[in-house]
MARFIFI-613119 format. One record per residue (C-alpha): residue number from 0; residue in one letter; z, x negated, y negated. Coordinates in Angstrom, 1 decimal. Each point is the difference from the previous one (the first is absolute). Layout:
BEGIN
    nr   rest        Z        X        Y
   NUM      a        Z        X        Y
...
END
This chain:
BEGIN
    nr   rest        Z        X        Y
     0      x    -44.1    -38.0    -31.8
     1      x      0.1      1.1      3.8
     2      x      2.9     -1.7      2.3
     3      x     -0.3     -0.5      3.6
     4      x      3.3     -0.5      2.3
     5      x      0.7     -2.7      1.5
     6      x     -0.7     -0.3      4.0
     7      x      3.4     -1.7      0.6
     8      x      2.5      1.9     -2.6
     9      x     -1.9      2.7     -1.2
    10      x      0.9     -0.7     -3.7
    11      x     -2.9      0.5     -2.5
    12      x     -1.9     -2.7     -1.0
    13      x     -3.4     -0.8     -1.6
    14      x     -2.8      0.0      1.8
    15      x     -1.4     -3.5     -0.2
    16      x      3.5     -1.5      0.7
    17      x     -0.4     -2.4      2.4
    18      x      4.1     -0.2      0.5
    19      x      2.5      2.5     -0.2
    20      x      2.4     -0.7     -2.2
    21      x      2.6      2.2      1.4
    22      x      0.1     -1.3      3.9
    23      x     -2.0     -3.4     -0.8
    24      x     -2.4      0.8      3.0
    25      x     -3.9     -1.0     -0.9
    26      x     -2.0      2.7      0.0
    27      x     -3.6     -1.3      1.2
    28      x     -3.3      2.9      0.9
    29      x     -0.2     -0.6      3.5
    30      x      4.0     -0.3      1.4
    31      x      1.6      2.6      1.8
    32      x      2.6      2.2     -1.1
    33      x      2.6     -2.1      1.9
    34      x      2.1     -2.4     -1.8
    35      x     -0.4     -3.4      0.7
    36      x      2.5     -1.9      1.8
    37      x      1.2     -3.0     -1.0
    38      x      0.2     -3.3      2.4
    39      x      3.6     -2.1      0.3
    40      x     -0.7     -3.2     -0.6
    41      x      1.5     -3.0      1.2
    42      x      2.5     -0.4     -2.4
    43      x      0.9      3.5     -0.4
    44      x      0.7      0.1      3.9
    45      x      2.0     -2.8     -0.3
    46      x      1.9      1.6     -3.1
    47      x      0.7      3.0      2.1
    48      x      1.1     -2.1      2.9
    49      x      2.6     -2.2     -2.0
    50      x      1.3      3.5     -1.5
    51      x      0.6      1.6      2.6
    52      x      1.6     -3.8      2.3
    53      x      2.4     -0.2     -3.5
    54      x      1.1      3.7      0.5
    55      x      0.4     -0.8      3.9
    56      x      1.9     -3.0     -1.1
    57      x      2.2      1.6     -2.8
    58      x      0.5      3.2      2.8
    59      x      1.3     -2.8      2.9
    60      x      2.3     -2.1     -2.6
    61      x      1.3      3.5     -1.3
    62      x      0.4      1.3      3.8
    63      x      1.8     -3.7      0.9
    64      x      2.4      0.5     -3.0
    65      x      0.8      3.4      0.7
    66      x      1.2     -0.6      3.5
    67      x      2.1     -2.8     -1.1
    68      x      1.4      2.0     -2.3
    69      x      0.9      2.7      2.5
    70      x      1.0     -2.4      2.6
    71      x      2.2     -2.1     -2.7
    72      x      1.6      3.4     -1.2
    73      x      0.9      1.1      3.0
    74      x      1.8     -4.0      1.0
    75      x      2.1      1.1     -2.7
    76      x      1.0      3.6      1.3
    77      x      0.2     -1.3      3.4
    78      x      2.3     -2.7     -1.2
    79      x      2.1      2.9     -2.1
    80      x      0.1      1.7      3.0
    81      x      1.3     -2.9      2.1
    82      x      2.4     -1.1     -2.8
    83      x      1.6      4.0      0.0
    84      x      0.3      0.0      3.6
    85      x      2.1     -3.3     -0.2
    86      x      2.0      1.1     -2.6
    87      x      0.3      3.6      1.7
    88      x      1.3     -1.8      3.5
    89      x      2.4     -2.0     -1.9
    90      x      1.7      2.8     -1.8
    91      x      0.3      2.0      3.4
    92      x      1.2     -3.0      1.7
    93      x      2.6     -0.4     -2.7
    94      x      0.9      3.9      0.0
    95      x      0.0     -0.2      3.7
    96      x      2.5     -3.6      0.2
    97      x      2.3      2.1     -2.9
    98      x      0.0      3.3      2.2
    99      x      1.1     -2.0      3.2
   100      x      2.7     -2.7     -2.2
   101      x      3.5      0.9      1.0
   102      x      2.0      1.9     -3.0
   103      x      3.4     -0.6      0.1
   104      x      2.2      3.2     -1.1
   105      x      3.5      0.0     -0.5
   106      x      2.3      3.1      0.1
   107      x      3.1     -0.3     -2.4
   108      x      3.0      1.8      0.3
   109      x      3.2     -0.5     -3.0
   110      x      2.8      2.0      0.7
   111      x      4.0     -0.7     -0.2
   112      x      1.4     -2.3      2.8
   113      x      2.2      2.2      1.2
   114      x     -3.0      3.2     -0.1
   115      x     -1.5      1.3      3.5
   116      x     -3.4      0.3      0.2
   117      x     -2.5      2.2      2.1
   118      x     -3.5     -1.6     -0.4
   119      x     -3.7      1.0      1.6
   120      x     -3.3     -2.2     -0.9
   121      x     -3.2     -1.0      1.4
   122      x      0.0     -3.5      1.8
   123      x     -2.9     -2.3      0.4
   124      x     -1.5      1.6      2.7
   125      x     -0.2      3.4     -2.1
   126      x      3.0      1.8      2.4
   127      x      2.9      1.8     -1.2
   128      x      3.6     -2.0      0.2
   129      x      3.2      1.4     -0.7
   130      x      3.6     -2.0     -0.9
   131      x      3.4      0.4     -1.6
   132      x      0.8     -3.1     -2.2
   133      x      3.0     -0.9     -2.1
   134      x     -0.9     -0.9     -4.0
   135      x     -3.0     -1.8     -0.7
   136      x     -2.9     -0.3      2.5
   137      x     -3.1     -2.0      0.3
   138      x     -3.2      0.7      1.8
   139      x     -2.8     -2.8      0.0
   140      x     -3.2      0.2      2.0
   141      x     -3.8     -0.7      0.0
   142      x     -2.7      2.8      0.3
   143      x     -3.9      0.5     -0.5
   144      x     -1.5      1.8     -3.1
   145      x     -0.1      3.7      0.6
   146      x      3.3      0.0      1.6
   147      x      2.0      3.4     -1.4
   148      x      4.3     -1.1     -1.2
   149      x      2.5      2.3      0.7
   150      x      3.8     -0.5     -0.8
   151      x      2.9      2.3     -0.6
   152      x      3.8     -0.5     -0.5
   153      x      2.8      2.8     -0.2
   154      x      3.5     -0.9     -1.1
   155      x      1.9      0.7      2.7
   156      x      3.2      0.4     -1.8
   157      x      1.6      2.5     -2.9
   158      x     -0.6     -2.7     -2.9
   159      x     -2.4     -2.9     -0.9
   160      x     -3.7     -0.3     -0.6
   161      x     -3.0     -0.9      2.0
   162      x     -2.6     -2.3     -1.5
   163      x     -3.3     -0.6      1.6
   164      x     -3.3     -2.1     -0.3
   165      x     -2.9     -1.3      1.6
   166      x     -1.8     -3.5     -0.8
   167      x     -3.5     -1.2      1.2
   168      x     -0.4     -3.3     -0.4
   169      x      3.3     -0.5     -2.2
   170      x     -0.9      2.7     -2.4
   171      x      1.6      2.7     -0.4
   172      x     -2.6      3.2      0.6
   173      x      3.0      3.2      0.4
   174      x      3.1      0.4     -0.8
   175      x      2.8      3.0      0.4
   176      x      3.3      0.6     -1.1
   177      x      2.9      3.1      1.1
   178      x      3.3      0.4     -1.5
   179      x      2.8      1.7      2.2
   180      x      1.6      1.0      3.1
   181      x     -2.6      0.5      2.7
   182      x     -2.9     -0.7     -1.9
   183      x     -3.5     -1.3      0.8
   184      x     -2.3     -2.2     -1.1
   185      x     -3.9     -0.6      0.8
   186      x     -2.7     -1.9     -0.3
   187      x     -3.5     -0.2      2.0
   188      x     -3.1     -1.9     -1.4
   189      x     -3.7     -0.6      1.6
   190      x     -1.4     -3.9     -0.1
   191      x     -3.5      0.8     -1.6
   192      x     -3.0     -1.7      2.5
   193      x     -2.8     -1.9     -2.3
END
């Protein structure tokens, strides 16, 4: 048996078929070569036209919810943002007040009564003061954070001991001790700033 091809998918087929049953075109004597096209219909314009307003719809709801999204993430790193700031201001305003408090330091001298002293230290204003004293000796004044202590003491005579410290804030942060005639003791410490 001889096979023709068919005009519209060239797959063989018999010869009297009046379909092809491998594109489903109708094969008829007189039609041309060209495929026939196929009319939309009512219903299947108004099929395509609710597909493609559901996918505009779904595309505008998805759009809507994405920019709320966005705009609702970045309320919450905006108000991270705002809440660090705060919190950054108040700790420099708290380092700030403790840098500029007044820190009371104390300069403590123990010797014997009847002892001569020879001190030099660093006063409030950070300048150099010198003094002879006769046994013990206390130094008390305020200064700002950053401020450098200085203060030395030499037995001025041929016995005796020298005992030195410094206090910030009531404690005790150096201390120093000689034994003997002539000696000297010294101490010198740096308030930290925050």
């Amino acid at each position: 048996m001889a096979f023709m091809k068919c005009p519209y998918c060239a797959e063989k087929i018999q010869p009297d078929a009046q379909k092809c049953r491998f594109c489903g075109e109708w094969l008829e004597e007189n039609q041309s070569r060209q495929p026939t096209k196929k009319a939309l219909t009512p219903g299947s314009i108004l099929g395509i036209a609710l597909f493609w307003g559901f996918l505009g719809c779904l595309a505008v709801i998805s759009y809507q919810a994405w920019q709320k999204t966005v705009a609702d993430k970045q309320a919450a790193v905006d108000q991270i943002h705002n809440t660090l700031n705060e919190e950054l201001d108040k700790t420099q305003r708290n380092l700030d007040n403790e840098n500029n408090r007044d820190i009371e330091v104390s300069y403590l001298l123990v010797g014997g009564d009847d002892h001569r002293y020879s001190l030099t230290y660093t006063n409030s204003q950070g300048g150099t003061e010198q003094k002879e004293v006769f046994g013990s000796w206390v130094k008390t004044f305020t200064v700002k954070r950053g401020a450098n202590l200085y203060v030395s003491a030499q037995n001025k005579e041929d016995y005796g001991s020298v005992f030195l410290s410094i206090e910030v804030d009531g404690k005790r942060v150096r201390k120093s001790e000689s034994k003997g005639a002539y000696t000297i003791a010294t101490c010198d410490y740096s308030l930290p700033r925050l």
